[in-house]
Structures are given as C-alpha cells and as structure tokens.
VOPAGU-2260 file (C-alpha; in pm, 1 decimal, decimal comma):
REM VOPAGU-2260
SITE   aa  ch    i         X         Y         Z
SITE  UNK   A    0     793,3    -957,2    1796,6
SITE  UNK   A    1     896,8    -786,2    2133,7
SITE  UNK   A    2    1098,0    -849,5    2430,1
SITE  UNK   A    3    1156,2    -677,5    2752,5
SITE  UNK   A    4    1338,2    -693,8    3044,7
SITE  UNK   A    5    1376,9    -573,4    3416,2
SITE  UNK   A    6    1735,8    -594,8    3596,5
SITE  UNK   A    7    1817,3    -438,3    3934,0
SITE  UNK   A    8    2207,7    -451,8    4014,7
SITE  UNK   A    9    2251,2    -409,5    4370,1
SITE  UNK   A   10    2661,7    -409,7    4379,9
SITE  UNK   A   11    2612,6     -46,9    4194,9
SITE  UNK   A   12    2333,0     144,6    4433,0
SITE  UNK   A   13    2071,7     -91,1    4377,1
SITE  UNK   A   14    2035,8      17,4    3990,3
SITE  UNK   A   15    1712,9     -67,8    3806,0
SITE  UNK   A   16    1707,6    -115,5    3436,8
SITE  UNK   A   17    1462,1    -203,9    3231,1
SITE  UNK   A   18    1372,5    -250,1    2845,7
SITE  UNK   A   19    1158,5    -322,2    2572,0
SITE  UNK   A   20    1279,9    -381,5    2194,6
SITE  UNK   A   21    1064,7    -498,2    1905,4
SITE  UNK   A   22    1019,9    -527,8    1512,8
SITE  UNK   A   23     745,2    -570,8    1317,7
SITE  UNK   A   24     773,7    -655,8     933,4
SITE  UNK   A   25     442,4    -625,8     675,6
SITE  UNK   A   26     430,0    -722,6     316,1
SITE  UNK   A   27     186,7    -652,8       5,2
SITE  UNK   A   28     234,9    -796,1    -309,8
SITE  UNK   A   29      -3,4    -694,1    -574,0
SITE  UNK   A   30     157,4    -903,5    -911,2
SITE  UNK   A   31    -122,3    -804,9   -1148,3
SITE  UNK   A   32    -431,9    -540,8   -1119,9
SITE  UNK   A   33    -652,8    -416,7   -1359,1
SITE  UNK   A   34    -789,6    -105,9   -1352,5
SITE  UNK   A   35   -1055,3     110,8   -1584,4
SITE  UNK   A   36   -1292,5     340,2   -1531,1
SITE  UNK   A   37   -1647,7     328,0   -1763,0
SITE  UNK   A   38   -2031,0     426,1   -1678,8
SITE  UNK   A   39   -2223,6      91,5   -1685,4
SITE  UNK   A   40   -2625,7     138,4   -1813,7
SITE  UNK   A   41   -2750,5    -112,2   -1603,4
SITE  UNK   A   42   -3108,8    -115,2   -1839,8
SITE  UNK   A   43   -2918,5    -166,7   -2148,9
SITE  UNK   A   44   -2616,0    -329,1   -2050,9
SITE  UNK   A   45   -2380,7    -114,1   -2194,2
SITE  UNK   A   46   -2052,7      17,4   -2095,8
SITE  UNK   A   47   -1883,9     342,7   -2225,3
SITE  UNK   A   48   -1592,9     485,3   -2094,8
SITE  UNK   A   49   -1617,7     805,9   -1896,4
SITE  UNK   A   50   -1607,0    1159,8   -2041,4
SITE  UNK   A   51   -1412,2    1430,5   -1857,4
SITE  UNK   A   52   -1740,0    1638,3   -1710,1
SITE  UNK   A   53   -1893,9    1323,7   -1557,0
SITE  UNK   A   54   -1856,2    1352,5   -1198,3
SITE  UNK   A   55   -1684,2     980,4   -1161,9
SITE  UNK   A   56   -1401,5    1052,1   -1419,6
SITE  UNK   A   57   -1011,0    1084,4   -1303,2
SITE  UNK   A   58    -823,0    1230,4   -1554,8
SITE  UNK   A   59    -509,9    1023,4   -1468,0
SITE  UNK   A   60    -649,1     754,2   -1516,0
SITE  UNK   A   61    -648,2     606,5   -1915,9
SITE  UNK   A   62    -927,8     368,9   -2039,8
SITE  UNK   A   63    -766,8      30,1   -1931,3
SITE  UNK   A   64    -471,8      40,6   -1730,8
SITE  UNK   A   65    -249,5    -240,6   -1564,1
SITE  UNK   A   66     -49,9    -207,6   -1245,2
SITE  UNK   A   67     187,7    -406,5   -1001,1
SITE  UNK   A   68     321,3    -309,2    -694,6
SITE  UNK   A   69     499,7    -440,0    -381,6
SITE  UNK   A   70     568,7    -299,0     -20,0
SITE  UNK   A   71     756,4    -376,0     219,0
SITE  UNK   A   72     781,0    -215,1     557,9
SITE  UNK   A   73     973,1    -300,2     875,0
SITE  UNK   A   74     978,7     -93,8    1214,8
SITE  UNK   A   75    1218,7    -114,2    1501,7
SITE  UNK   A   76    1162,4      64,6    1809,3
SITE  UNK   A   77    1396,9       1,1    2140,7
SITE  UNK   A   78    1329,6     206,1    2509,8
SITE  UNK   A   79    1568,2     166,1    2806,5
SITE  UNK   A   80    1525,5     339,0    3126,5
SITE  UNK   A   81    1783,2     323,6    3401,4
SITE  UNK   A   82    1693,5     428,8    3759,2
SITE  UNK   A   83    1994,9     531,3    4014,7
SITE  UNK   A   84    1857,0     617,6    4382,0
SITE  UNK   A   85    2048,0     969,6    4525,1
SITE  UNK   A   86    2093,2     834,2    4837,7
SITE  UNK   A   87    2199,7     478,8    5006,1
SITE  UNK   A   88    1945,6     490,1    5249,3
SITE  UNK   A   89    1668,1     210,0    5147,7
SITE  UNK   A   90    1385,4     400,3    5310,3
SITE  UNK   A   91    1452,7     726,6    5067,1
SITE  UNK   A   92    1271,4     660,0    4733,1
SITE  UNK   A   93    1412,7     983,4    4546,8
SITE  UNK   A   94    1586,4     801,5    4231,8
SITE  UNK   A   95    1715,2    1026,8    3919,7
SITE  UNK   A   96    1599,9     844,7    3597,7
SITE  UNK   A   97    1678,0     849,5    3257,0
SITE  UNK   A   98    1639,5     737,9    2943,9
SITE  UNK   A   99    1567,9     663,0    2565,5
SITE  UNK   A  100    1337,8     601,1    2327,5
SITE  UNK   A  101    1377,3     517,2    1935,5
SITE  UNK   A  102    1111,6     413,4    1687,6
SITE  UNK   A  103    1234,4     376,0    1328,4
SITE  UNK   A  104    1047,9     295,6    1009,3
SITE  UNK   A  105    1171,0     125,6     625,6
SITE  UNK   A  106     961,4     119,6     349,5
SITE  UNK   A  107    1045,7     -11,8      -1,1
SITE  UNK   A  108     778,7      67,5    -280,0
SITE  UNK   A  109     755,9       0,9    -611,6
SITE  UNK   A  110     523,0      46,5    -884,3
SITE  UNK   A  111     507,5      11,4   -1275,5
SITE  UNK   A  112     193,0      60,9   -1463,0
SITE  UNK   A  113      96,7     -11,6   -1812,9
SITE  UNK   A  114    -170,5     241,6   -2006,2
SITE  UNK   A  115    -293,4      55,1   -2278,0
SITE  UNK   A  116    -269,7     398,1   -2574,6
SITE  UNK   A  117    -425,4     421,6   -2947,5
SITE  UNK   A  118    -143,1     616,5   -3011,2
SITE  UNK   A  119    -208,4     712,5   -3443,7
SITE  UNK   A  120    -429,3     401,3   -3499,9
SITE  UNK   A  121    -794,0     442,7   -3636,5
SITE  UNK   A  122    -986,5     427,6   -3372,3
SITE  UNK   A  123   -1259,7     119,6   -3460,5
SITE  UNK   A  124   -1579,0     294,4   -3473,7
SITE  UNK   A  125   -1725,4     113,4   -3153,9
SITE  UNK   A  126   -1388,0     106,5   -2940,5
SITE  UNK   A  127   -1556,2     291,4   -2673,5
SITE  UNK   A  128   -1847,4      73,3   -2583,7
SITE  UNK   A  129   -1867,7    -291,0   -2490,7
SITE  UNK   A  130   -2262,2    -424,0   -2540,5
SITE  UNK   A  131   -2328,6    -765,0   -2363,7
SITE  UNK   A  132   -2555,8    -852,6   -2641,2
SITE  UNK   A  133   -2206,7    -844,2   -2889,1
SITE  UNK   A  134   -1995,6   -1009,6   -2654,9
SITE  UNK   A  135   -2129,9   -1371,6   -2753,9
SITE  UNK   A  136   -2054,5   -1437,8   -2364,4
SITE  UNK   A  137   -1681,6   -1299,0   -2406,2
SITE  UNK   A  138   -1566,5   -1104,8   -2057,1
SITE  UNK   A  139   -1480,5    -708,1   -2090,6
SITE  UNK   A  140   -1076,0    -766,4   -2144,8
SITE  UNK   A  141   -1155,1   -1008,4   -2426,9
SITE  UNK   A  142   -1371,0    -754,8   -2602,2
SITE  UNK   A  143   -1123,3    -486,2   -2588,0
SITE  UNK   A  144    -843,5    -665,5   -2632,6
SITE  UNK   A  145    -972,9    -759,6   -2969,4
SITE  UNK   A  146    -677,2    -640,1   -3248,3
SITE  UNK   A  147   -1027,6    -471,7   -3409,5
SITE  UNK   A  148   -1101,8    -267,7   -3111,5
SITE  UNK   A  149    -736,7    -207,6   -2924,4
SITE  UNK   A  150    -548,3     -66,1   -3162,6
SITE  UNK   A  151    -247,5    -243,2   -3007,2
SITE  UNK   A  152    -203,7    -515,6   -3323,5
SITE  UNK   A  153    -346,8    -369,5   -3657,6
C-alpha cells in the first residue's frame, strides 16, 4: 500500500512539501515438504539413492528428509522533501531543498527439518532401492517407510 501527498503553505514563504509512505507485507508458508535425492533408471524402473561421486549428490542432504518453514517479511519505506524559496520575489525560482529518505526491511524465518537416520539398525538388505515391480502399486514413502526397510520401528 502507498500514499503520497503534495502541500504548499503559503503563510510560511510559499513552502512545498511533499511525501510518499508505503508498506508492503509477503508471506510463505511451507507446512510439510519432502525432500530426497535418488538416481531413477528410467529402463528398469528402479530407484537407488545417490552415491557421493555422482555428480547430482549433496552431501547435506540425507536419503529422505522432511522440512517446514515459514517467512514473513514486511518493508516500510517513507520520503519527505520540503522546498523553501531564498527569496520572496515570485518570479525567482532559486528554492533550497531538503530531505529524507528511509527504506526498512523485517524478516522472520524459521525452519525445522527432520532426517529420517538408521542410526545402529541392520540395514534391510534392499533399503536402498525401491523397484516398481515390488511396490504392488505402493508410492515411494510407503515403500520406505515400511518398519522392514526404515529402520525407524524394528
């Protein structure tokens, strides 16, 4: 939103102010995102999660990971200018003029993400690979959610 505004005060010299003032406020919300990273063999059908020399791999990034976030931001920003001629005389335009400008920013983030970690369990022999012809039309999370796969319930 902005306003703005143009006064001239002739009692004081024939004065001329004018202004502008605004705000802006933007939001993101992100409740729930799932992230991963695996290679997908598009002839087979298989995915396998990434080893550190392939050229796609992020090392801070685990297996299966969960996130939420929210932003907020608002800005402000305000400029006044006030113009005072040096002279009475109406047909001498010298005026002195001055000034401000101020253009402020808040942001509140937060973050919490979840890394899904084997910790000591066994690892199931097959953890690392999810093969649409096993899935019996199950999606990716419910295959490796599965307390035989995760190691999160054993």
């Amino acid at each position: 939103m902005q306003l703005n505004g143009n006064h001239k005060i002739d009692a004081f010299r024939e004065i001329e102010i004018d202004w502008v003032g605004g705000f802006g406020q933007a939001q993101l919300n992100e409740p729930d995102q799932r992230l991963f990273q695996n290679a997908y063999d598009p002839t087979t059908g298989d995915y396998t999660e990434l080893q550190p020399g392939d050229p796609s791999f992020t090392a801070s990034k685990r297996p299966l990971q969960r996130y939420q976030r929210q932003l907020t931001e608002g800005e402000y920003n305000a400029i006044a200018n006030v113009s005072v001629p040096y002279f009475e005389e109406k047909d001498n335009p010298s005026k002195f003029k001055t000034g401000f400008y101020i253009d402020t920013t808040q942001r509140d983030y937060n973050q919490a993400s979840f890394v899904y970690e084997y910790g000591n369990a066994n690892y199931p022999q097959d953890y690392q690979a999810y093969n649409e012809a096993e899935a019996n039309g199950q999606n990716w999370n419910d295959v490796f959610l599965n307390e035989n796969r995760s190691g999160l319930v054993n």
